[in-house]
Residue frames relative to the residue before (quaternion, step in Angstrom):
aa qw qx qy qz dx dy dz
X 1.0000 0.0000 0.0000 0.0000 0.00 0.00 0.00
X 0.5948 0.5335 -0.3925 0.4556 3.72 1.07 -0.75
X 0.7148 0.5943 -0.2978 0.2171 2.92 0.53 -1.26
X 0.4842 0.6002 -0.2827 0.5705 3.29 1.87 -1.62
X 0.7447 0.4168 -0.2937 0.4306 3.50 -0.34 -0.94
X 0.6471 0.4189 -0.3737 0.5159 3.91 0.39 -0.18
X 0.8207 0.2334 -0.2717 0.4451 3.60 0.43 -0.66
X 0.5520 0.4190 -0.5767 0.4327 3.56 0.99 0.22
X 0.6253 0.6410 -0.3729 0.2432 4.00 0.99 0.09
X 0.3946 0.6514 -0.3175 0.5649 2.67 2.46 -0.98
X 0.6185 0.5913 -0.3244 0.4032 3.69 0.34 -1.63
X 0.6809 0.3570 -0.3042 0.5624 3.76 0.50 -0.99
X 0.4912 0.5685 -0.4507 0.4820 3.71 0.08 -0.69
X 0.7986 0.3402 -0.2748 0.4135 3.61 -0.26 -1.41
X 0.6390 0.5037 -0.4158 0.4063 3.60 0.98 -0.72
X 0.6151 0.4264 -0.4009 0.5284 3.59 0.49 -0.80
X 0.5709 0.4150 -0.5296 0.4705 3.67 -0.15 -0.33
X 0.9227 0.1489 -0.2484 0.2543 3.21 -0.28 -0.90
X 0.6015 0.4749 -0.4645 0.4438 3.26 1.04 1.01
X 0.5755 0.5561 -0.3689 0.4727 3.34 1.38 0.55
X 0.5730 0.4237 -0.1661 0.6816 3.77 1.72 -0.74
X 0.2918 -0.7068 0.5767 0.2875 3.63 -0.94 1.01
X 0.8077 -0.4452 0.2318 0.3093 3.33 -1.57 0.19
X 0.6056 -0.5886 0.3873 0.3699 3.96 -0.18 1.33
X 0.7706 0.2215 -0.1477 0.5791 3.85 0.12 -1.21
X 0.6002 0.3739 -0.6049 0.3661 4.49 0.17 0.01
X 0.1765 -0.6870 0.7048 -0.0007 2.97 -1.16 0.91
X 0.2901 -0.7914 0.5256 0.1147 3.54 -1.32 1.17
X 0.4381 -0.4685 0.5362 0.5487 4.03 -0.68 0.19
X 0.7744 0.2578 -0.3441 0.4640 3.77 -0.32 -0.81
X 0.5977 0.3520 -0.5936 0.4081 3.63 0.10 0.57
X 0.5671 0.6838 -0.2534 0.3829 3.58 0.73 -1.06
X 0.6209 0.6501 -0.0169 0.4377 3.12 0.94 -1.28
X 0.7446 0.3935 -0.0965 0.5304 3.64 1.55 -0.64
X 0.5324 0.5603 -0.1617 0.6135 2.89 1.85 -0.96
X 0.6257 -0.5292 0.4286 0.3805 3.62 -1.43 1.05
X 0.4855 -0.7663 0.3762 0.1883 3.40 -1.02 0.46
X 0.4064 0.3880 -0.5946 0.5751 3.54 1.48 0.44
X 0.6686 0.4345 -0.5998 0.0670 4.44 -0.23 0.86
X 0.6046 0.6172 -0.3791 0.3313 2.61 1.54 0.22
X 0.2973 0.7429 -0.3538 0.4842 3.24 1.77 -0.10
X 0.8229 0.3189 -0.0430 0.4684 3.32 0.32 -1.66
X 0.7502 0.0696 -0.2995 0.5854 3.76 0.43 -0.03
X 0.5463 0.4212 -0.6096 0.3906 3.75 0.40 1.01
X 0.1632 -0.8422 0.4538 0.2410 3.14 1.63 -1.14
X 0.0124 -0.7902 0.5609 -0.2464 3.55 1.41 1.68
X 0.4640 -0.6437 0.5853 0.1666 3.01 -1.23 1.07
X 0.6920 0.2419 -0.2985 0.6112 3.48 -1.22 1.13
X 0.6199 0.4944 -0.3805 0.4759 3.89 0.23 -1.06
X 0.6614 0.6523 -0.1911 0.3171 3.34 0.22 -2.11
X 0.8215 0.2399 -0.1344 0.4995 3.43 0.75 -1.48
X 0.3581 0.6104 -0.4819 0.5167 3.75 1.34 0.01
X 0.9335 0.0894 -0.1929 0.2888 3.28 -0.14 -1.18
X 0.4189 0.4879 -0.5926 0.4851 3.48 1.23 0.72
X 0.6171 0.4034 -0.5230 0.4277 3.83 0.28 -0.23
X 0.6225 0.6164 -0.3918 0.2810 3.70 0.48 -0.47
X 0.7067 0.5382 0.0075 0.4591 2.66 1.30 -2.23
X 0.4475 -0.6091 0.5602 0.3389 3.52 0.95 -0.90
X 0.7125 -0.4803 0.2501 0.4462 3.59 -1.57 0.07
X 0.7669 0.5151 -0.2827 0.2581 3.61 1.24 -0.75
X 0.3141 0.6348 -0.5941 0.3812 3.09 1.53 0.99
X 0.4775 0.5409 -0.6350 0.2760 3.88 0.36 0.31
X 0.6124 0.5252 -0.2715 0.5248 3.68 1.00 -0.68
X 0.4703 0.7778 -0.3739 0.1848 3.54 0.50 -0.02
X 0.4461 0.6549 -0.3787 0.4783 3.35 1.47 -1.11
X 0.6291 0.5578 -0.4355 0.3216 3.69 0.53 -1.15
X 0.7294 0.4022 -0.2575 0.4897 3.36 0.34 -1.18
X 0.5744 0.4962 -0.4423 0.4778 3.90 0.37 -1.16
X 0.5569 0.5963 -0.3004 0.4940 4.39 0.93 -1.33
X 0.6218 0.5536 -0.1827 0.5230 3.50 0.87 -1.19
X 0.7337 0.4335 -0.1402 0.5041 3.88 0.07 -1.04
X 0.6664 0.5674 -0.1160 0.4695 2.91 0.81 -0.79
X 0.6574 0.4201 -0.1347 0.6109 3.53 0.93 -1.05
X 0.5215 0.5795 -0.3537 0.5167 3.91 0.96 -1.18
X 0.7524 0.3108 -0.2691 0.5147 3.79 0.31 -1.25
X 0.6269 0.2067 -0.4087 0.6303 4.10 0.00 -0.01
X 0.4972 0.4560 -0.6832 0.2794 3.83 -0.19 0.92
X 0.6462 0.4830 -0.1861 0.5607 3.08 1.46 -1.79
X 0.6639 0.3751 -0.4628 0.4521 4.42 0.54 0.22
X 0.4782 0.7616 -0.2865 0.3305 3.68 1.31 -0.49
X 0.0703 -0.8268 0.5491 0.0999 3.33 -0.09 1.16
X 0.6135 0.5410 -0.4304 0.3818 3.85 0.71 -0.48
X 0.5425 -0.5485 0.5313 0.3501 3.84 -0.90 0.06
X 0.7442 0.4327 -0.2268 0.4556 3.46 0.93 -1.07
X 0.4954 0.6656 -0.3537 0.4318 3.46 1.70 -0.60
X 0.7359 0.4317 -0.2191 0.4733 3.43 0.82 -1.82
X 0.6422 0.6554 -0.2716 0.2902 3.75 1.09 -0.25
X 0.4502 0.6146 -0.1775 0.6229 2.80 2.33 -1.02
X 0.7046 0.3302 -0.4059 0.4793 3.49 0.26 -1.06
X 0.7238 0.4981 -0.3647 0.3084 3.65 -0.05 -1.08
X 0.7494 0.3309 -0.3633 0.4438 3.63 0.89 -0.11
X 0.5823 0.3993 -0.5238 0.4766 3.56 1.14 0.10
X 0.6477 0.3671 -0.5225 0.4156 3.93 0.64 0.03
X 0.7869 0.2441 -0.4932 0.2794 3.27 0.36 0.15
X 0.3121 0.5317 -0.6592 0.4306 3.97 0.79 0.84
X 0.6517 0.5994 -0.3675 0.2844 3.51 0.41 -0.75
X 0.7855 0.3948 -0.1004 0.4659 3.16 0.98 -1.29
X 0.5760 0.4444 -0.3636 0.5818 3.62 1.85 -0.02
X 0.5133 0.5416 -0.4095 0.5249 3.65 0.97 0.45
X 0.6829 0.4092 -0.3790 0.4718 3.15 0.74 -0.98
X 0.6657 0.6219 -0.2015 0.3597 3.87 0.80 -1.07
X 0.6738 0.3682 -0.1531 0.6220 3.21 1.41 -0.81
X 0.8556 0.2335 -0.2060 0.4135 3.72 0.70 -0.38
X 0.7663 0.2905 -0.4207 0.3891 3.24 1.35 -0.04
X 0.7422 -0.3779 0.2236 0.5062 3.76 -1.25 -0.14
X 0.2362 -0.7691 0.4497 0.3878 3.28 -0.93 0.42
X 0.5536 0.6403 -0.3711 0.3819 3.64 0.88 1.26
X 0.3035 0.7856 -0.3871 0.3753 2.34 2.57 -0.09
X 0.3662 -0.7449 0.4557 0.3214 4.07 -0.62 0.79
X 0.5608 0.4917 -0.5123 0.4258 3.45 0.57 0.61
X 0.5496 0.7766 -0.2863 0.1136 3.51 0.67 -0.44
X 0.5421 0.5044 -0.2923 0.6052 3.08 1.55 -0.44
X 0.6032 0.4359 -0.4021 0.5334 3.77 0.77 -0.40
X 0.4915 0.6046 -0.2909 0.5552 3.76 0.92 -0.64
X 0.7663 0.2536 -0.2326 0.5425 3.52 -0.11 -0.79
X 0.6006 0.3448 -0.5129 0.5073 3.96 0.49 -0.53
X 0.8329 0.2183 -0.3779 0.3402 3.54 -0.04 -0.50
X 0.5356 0.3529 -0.6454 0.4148 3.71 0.25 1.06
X 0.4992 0.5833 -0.4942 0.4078 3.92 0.91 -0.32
X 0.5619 0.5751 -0.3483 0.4819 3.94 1.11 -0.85
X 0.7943 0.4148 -0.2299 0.3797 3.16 0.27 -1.51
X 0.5749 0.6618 -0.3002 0.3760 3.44 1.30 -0.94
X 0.5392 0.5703 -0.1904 0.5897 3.45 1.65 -1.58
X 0.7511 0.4740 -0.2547 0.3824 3.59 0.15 -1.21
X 0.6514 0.3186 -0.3009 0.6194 3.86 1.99 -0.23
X 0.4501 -0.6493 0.5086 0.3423 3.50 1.02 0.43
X 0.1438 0.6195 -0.6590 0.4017 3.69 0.52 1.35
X 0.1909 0.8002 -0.5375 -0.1852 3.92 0.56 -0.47
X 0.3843 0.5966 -0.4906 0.5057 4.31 1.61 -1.00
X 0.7143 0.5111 -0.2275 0.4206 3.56 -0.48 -1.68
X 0.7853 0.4664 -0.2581 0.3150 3.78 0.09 -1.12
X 0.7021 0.3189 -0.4004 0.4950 3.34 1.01 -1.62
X 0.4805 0.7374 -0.4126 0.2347 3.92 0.97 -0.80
X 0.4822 0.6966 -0.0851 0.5243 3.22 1.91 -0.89
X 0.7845 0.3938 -0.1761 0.4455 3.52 0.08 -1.74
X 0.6032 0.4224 -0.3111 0.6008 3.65 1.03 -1.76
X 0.7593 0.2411 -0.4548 0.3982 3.69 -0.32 -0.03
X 0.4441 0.4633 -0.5375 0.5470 4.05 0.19 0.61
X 0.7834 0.5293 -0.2355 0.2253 3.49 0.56 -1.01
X 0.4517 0.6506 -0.1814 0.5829 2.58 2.60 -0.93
X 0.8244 0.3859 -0.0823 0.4059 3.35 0.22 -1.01
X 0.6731 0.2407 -0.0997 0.6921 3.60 1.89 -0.50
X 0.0994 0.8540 -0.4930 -0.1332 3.77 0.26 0.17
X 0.4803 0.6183 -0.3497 0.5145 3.40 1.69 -0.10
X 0.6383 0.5868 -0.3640 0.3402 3.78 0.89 -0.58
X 0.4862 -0.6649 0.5394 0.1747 3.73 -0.21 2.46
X 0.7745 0.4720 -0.2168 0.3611 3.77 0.10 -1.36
X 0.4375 0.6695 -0.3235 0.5057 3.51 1.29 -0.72
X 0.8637 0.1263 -0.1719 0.4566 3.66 -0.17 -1.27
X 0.4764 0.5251 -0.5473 0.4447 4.12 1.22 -0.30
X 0.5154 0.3916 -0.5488 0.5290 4.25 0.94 -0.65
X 0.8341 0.3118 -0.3265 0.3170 3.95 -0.81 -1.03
X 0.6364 0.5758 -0.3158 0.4046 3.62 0.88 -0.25
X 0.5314 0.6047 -0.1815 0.5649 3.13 2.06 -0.99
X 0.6043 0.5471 -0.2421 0.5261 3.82 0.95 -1.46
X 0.6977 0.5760 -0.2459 0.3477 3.70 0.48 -1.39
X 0.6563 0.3828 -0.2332 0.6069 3.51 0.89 -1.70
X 0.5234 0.4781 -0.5654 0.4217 4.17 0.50 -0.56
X 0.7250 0.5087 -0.2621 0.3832 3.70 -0.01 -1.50
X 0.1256 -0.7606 0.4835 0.4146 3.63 1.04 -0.93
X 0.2062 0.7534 -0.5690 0.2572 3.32 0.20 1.50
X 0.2891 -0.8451 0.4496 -0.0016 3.77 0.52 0.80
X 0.7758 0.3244 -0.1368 0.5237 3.18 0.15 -1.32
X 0.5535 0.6130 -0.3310 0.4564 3.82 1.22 -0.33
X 0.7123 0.4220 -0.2582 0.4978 3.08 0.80 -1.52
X 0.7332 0.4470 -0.3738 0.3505 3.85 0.37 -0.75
X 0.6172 0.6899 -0.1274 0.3563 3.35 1.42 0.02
X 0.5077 0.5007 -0.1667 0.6810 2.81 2.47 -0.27
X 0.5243 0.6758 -0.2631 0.4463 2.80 1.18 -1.88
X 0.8651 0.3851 -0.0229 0.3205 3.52 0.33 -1.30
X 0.4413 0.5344 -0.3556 0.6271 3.45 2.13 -0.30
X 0.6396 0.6469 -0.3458 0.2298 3.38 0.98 -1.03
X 0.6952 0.4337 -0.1684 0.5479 3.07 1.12 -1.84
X 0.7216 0.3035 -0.5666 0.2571 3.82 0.75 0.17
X 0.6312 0.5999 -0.2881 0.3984 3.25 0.99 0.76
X 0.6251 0.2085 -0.1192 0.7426 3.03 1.58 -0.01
X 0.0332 0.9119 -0.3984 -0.0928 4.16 0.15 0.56
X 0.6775 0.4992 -0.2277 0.4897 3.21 1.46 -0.33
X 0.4623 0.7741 -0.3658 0.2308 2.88 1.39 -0.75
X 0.2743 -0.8346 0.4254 0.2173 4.28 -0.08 0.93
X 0.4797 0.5210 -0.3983 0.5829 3.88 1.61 0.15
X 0.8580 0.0959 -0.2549 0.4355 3.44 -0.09 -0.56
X 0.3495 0.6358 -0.5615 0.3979 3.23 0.91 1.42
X 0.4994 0.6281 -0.3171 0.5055 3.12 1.17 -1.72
X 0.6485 0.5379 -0.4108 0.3483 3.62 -0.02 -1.74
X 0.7462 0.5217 -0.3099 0.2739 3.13 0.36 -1.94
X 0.7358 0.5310 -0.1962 0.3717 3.51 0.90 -0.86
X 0.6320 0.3941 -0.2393 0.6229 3.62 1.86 -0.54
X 0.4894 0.5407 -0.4748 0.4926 3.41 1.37 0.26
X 0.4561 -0.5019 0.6013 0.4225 3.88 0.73 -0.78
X 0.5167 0.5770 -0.5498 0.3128 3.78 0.39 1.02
C-alpha cells in the first residue's frame, strides 16, 4: 500500500510539472525570435536557412537544436514563476548543454558560448565548483567572450575572492581593451 501511494504521488508530481512548463518541442515565433537565428533554421529546419547555417556552422550544427532547446528553456527559467517550473527549465537546459558537450566537437565554434551557458545554468543551480569550471573553460576556448569574465569576476567578488576576480578582470581587458564593462569591473575589482 505504501508503495502505491508514493508512486501515484510521484505520478502527480510529474503531472503538475508538466502542466506548469509548456511543451519541450512547441516552439513560439516570440520565443524563437530571441534566440540566435541559425535556431530557427535548425529546429524549423527552413530550407536555404538550414544549409546556410550548416555551411557556416560546420557538421555539428546537426546537434544544435540541443543548445537552441537549452536557450530557450534558460529564458522560461527567468519568466517562471513556480519554483518547480524554474527547476524544470534548468534541468532540460542543462541536458541540453551536456549533449552538446559530450556530442559535439569541442572546436565546434559555438562551444565556448555552450560552455558559458551551462557555467550560467550551473551558477543559476548553485553548482558554483562545476560552474566556474565551466565559465574559465569558455574563456579558454573564447578569450574574446566580455560575458565570460563579468560571469567569473561576478562568482569571485560573490565568494569574496578579490585578488581572483581582478585577475580575470585583467586577462580580460588584455584581450578585449576597450571594452567599457570590463573596465568598470577593473575598477570595482581594485584595479
Amino acid at each position: 500500500m505504501e508503495g502505491k501511494l508514493r508512486n501515484s504521488r510521484v505520478l502527480l508530481l510529474i503531472l503538475l510539472v508538466l502542466q506548469a512548463v509548456p511543451a519541450f518541442a512547441e516552439w513560439t515565433d516570440a520565443e524563437l525570435k530571441v534566440l540566435p537565428p541559425y535556431c530557427a533554421a535548425r529546429i524549423r529546419h527552413i530550407p536555404g536557412e538550414y544549409e546556410h547555417w550548416s555551411e557556416v556552422l560546420g557538421p555539428d550544427f546537426l546537434h544544435t537544436h540541443h543548445y537552441c532547446d537549452a536557450l530557450g528553456s534558460i529564458n522560461r527559467y527567468y519568466a517562471a514563476r513556480s519554483p518547480q517550473a524554474k527547476t524544470f527549465e534548468l534541468q532540460n537546459a542543462l541536458g541540453g548543454l551536456n549533449y552538446m558537450v559530450n556530442h559535439a566537437s569541442e572546436s565546434y565554434s559555438l562551444m565556448p558560448e555552450i560552455y558559458l551557458s551551462r557555467g550560467l545554468v550551473l551558477t543559476l543551480m548553485k553548482k558554483d565548483g562545476q560552474a566556474i569550471k565551466d565559465l574559465l573553460k569558455a574563456l579558454e576556448l573564447d578569450p574574446k567572450l566580455i560575458r565570460g569574465y563579468t560571469l567569473v569576476v561576478d562568482f569571485y567578488a560573490k565568494v569574496k575572492r578579490p585578488d581572483e576576480a581582478l585577475k580575470v578582470v585583467t586577462d580580460g581587458l588584455r584581450h578585449n581593451p576597450g571594452n567599457a564593462r570590463l573596465q568598470r569591473l577593473y575598477k570595482e575589482s581594485g584595479g
